[in-house]
C-alpha positions in Angstrom: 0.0 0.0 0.0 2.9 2.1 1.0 4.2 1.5 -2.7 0.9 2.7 -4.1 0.2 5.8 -2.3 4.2 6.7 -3.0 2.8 6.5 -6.6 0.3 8.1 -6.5 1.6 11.2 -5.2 4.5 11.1 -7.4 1.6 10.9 -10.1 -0.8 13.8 -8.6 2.2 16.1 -7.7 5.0 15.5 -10.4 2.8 14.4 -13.6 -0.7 16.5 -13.2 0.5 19.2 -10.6 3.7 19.5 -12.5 5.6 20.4 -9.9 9.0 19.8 -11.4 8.1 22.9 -13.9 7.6 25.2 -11.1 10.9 24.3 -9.4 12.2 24.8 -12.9 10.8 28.2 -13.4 11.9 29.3 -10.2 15.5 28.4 -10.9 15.4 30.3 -14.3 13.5 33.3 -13.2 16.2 33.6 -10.0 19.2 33.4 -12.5 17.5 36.3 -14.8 17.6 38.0 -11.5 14.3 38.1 -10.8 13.8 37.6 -6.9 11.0 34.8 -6.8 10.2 35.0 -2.8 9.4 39.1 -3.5 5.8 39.6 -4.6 6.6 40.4 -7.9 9.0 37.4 -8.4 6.2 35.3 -7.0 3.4 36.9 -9.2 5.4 36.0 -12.3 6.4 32.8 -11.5 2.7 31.9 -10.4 1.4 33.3 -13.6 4.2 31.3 -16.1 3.7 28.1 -14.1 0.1 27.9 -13.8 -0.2 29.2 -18.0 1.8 26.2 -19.2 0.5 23.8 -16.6 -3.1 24.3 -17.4 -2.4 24.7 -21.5 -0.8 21.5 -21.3 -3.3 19.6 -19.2 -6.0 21.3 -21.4 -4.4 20.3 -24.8 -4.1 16.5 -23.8 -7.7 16.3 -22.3 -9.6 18.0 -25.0 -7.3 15.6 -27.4 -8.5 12.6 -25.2 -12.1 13.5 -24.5 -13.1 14.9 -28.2 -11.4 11.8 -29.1 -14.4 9.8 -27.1 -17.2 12.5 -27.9 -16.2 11.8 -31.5 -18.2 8.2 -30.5 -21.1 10.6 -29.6 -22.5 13.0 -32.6 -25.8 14.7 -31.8 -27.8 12.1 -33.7 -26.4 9.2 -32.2 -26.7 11.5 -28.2 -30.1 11.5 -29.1 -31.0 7.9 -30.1 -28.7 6.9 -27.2 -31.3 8.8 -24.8 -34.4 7.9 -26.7 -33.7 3.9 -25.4 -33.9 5.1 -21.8 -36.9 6.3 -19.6 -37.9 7.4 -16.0 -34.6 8.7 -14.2 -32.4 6.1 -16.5 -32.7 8.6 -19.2 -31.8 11.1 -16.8 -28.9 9.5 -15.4 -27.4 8.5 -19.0 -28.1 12.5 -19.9 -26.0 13.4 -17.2 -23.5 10.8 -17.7 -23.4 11.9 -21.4 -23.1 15.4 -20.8 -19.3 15.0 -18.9 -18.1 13.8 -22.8 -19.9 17.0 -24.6 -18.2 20.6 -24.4 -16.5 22.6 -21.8 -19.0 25.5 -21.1 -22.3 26.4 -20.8 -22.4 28.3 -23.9 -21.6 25.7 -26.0 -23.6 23.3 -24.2 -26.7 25.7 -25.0 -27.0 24.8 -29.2 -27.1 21.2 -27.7 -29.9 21.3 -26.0 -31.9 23.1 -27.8 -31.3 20.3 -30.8 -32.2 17.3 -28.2 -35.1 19.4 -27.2 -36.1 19.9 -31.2 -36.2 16.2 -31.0 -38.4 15.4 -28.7 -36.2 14.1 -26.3 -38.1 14.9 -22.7 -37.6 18.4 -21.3 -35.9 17.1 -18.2 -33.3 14.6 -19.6 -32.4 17.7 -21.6 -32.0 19.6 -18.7 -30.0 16.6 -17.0 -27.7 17.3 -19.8 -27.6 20.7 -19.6 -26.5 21.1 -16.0 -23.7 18.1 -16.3 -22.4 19.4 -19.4 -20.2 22.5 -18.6 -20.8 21.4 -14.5 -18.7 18.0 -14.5 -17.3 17.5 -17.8 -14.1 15.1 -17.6 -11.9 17.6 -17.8 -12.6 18.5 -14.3 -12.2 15.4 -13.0 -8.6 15.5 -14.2 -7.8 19.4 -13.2 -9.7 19.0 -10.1 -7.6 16.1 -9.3 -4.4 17.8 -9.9 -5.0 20.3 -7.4 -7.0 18.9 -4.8 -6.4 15.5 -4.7 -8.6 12.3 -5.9 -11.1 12.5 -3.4 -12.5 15.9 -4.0 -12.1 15.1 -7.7 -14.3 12.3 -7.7 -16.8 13.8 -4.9 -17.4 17.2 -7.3 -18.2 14.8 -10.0 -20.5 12.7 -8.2 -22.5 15.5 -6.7 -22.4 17.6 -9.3 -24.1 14.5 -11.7 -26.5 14.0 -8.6 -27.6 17.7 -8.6 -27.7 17.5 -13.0 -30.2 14.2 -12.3 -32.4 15.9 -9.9 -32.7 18.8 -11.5 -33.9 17.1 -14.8 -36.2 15.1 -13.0 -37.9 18.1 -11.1 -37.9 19.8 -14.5 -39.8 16.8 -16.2 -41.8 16.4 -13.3 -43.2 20.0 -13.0 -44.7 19.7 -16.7 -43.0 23.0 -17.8 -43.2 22.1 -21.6 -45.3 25.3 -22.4 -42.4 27.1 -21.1 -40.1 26.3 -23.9 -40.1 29.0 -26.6 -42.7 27.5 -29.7 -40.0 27.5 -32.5 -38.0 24.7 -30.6 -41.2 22.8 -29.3 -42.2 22.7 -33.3 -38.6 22.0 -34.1 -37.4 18.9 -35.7 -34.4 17.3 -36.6 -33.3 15.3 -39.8 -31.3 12.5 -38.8 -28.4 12.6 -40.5 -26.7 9.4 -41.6 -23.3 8.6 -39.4 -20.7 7.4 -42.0 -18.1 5.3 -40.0 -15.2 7.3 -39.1 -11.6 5.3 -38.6 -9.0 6.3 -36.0 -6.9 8.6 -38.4 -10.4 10.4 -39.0 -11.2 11.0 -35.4 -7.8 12.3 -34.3 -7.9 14.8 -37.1 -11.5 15.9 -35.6 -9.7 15.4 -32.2 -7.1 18.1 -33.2 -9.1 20.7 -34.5 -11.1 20.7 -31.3 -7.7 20.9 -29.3 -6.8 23.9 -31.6 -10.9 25.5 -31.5 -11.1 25.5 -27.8 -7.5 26.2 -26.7 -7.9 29.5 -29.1 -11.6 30.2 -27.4 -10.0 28.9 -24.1 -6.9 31.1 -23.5 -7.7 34.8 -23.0 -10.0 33.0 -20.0 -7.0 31.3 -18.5 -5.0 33.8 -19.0 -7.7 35.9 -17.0 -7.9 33.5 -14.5 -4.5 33.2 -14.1 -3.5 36.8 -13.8 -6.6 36.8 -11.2 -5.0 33.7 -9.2 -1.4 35.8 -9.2 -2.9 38.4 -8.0 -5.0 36.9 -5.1 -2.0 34.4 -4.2 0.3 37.1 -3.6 -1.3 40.4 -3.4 -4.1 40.2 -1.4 -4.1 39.6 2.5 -4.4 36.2 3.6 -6.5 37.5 6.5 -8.7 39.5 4.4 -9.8 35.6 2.2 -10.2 34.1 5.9 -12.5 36.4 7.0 -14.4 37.0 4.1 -14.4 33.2 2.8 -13.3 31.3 5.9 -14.7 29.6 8.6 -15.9 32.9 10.5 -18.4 33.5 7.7 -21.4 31.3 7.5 -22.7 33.0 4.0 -19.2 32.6 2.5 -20.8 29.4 0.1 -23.6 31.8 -0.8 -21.2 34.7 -1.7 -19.0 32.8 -3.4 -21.8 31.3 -5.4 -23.3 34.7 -6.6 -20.8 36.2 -7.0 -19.3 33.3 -9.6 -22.3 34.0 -11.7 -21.9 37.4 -13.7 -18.6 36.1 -14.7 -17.9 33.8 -17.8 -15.1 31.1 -18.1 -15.1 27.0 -17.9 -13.3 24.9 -15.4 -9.6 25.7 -16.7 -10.2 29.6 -16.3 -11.7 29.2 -12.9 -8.4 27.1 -11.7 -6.4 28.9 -10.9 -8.6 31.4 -9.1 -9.7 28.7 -6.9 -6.3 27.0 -6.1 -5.4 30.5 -5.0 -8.4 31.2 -2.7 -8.0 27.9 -1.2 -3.9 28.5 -0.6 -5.2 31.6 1.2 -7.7 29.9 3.7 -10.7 29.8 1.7 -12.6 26.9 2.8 -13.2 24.0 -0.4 -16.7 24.3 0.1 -17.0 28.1 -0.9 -13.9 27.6 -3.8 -16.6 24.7 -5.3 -19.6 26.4 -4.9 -17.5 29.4 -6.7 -16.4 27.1 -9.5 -19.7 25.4 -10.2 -21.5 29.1 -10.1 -19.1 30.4 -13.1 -19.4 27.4 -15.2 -23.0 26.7 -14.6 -24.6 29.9 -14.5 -22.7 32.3 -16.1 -24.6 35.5 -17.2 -23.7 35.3 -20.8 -24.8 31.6 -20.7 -28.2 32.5 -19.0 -28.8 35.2 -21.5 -28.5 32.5 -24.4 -30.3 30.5 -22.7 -33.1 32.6 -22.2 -33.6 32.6 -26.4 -34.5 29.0 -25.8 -36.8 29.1 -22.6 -39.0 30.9 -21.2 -38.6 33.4 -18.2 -40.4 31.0 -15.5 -38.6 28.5 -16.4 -35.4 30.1 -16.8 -35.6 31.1 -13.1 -36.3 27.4 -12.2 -33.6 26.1 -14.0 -31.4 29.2 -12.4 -32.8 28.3 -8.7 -32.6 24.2 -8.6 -28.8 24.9 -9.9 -28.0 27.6 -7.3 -29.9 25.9 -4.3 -27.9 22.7 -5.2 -24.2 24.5 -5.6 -24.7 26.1 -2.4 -25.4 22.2 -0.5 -22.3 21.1 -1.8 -20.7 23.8 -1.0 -22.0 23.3 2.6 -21.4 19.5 2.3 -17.7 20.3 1.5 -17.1 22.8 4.2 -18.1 20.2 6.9 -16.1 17.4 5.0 -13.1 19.6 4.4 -10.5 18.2 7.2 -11.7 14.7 6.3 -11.2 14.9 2.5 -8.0 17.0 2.0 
């Protein structure tokens, strides 16, 4: 077991955090006579580090997973989901929704084309919420920064709070509230030709280079926000505000996540420096899932698609689930991390 665990951590800390390239970047930014342990030196060598760490990690996982999702075209989402009913459908919507893009936004186009279908309003939504929520990309990032067990627990919930949602969509009969030229949509299916290996790496690529273009003045934000939090701003200023000694820091955090837009590798960084600061994980989570869930620019698009009643449903069963894991965290916190 000792073996494994030595492993393991080699694995976490050496291979996904990279820590090898900090040291490294350290060593080169001291002999260019930049002072790393000053603020400045630190800024930089936070912002370099955590660039290429999370451009790296993002080019190999959108390679891997647009690799699988290349298995999953809209047509054959859609017949996949049309086999299942009851929560099953719900539960293989979610499930489906962690291999399907990296934001909200282009979740959206998604799930108005299931919904064209026919496909039930709340397995749609099921999708919706997992999509940009608990894609695999965040089990891998997630991992790298807080360890497995957080990794795998976001995931889990976050699918839990994508299936319950749907199913209190579907169950509240909110059809009507769908805007008509989707509920008299259709779709033409689209014959799938076969696609060999050399065909869906070559789709595989492009998305690396579509998304890292779309991706990177995010990170970059993120990361520059992250520098600035790590070594600018008073650690006792994040404890109070996001610590233990404030009970609406999960609810803060959560609203405060929404006007902003980014997916999980812009929102990194931000959260790995709130959490080096003494934010608790519950209210660095509950920030997370708030910018890639509900974004405003996501909510606006969405409200094209649905109507304003249920718009605010969707908005609430999202936001009322975020902030209990964010709560469930917070009391978990010392026995997770």
């Amino acid at each position: 077991m000792e073996v494994l665990k030595t492993a393991w951590d080699f694995f976490q800390n050496e291979v996904l955090g990279m820590n090898w390239l900090n040291w490294l970047i350290a060593i080169i930014l001291n002999a260019c006579g930049l002072d790393t342990s000053s603020k400045i030196g630190a800024s930089v060598q936070f912002f370099i580090y955590d660039t290429i760490k999370i451009m790296v990690l993002l080019g190999v996982l959108i390679l891997v997973i647009s690799y699988i999702q290349s298995y999953f075209p809209p047509e054959r989402t859609k017949k996949i989901l049309g086999r299942f009913h009851g929560i099953w459908a719900n539960i293989i919507a979610a499930l489906l929704g962690t291999v399907t893009p990296f934001c909200s936004c282009s979740s959206i186009p998604l799930f108005i084309g299931f919904t064209s279908a026919g496909l039930p309003l709340g397995v749609t939504f099921s999708f919706l919420i997992s999509s940009p929520m608990v894609d695999l990309g965040s089990l891998i990032l997630l991992m790298s920064i807080f360890g497995w067990k957080v990794a795998v627990l976001y995931v889990i919930l976050g699918l839990v709070i994508a299936v319950i949602g749907g199913t209190l969509i579907e169950k509240l009969h909110l059809e009507n509230q769908v805007e008509e030229y989707i509920r008299n949509g259709h779709s033409v299916d689209v014959p799938q030709e076969e696609l060999y290996f050399r065909d869906r790496m070559k789709y595989a690529w492009k998305q690396v280079v579509s998304t890292a273009k779309k991706v990177a003045p995010y990170v970059l934000i993120g990361v520059g926000i992250g520098a600035i939090i790590h070594n600018w701003i008073p650690e006792e200023f994040i404890v109070k505000t996001l610590g233990s000694n404030n009970p609406f820091g999960v609810i803060l955090a959560t609203i405060v996540g929404i006007p902003m837009y980014a997916d999980i590798f812009g929102t990194i960084p931000i959260a790995e420096a709130l959490l080096a600061k003494g934010a608790l994980l519950g209210v660095v989570l509950s920030f997370m899932m708030g910018v890639t869930t509900l974004s405003l620019p996501s909510m606006i698009m969405l409200r094209k698609a649905v109507k304003p009643k249920l718009l605010a449903i969707f908005i609430g069963i999202c936001s009322v689930g975020i902030i209990v894991v964010g709560y469930f965290f917070n009391a978990i916190q010392y026995l997770i991390v």
